[in-house]
C-alpha positions as MATLAB code, in Angstrom:
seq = 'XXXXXXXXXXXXXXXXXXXXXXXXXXXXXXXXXXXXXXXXXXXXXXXXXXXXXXXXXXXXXXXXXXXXXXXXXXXXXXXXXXXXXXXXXXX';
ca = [
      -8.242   -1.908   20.035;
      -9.300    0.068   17.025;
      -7.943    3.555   16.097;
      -9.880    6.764   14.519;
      -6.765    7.859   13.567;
      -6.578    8.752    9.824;
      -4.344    6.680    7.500;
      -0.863    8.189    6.935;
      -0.008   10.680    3.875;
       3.006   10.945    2.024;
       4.289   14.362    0.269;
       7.263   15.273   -1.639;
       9.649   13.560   -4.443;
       9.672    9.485   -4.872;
      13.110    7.889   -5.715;
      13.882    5.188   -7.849;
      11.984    4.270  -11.215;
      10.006    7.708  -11.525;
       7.519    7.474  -14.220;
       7.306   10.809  -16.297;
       4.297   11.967  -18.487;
       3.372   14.341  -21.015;
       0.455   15.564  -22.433;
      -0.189   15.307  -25.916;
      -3.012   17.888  -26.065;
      -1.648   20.798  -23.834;
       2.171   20.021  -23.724;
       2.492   19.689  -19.848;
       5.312   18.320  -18.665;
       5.109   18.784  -15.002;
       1.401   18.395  -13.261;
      -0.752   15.398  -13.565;
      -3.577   14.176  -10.957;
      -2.670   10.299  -10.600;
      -4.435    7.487   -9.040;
      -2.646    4.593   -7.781;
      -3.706    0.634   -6.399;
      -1.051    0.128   -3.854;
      -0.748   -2.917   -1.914;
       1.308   -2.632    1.502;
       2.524   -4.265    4.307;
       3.582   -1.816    7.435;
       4.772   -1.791   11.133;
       1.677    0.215   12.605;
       3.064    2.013   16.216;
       0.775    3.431   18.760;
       2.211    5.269   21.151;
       0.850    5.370   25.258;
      -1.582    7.958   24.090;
      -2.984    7.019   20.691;
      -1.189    8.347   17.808;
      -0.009    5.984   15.173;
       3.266    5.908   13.719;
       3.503    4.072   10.482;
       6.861    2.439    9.890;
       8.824   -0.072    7.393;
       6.380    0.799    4.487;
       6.764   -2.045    2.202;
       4.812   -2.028   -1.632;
       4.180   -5.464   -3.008;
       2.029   -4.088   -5.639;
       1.230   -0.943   -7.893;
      -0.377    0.111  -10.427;
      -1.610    3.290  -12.037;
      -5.149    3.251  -12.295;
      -5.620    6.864  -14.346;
      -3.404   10.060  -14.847;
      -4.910   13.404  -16.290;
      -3.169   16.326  -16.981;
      -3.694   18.819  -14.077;
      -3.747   21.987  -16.839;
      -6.347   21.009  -19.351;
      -7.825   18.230  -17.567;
      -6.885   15.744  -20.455;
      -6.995   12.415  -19.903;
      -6.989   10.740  -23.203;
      -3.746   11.880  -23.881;
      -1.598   11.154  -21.708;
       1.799    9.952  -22.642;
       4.374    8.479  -20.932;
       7.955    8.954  -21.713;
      11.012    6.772  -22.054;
      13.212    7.262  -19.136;
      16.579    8.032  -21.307;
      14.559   11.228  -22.641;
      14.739   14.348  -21.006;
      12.787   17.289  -20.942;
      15.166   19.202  -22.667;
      14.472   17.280  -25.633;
      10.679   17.828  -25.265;
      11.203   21.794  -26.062;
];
């Protein structure tokens, strides 16, 4: 059985090893378009009537593929920075 059902989205704030950028030209600290290789394994769930649940989300691999800065549209200049520095420091 196949499924038109589109492929499940994710929103919102990621835990864990967070990577943080800056960019050099504009000085943003906060919006950045990034494209990502993931490679997943999942529990896919249909119910009775067709919808698909997506469940146990597992990433095996990732890797950042290009960032640009959403405010000038840099993408040369991207930085990223070292986890132990805050953006308090960056002002």
């Amino acid at each position: 059985m196949t499924s038109d059902s589109a492929p499940a989205t994710t929103s919102g704030s990621t835990t864990g090893d967070a990577v943080r950028y800056r960019c050099a030209s504009c000085g943003n600290l906060t919006r950045f378009d990034v494209v990502t290789t993931r490679k997943t394994t999942a529990f896919h769930h249909y119910s009775v009537g067709g919808d698909l649940s997506i469940e146990d989300v597992e990433v095996l691999e990732e890797s950042v593929d290009d960032v640009t800065c959403r405010w000038c549209g840099n993408g040369k200049g991207i930085e990223v920075l070292e986890s132990d520095t805050s953006v308090a420091d960056q002002g």
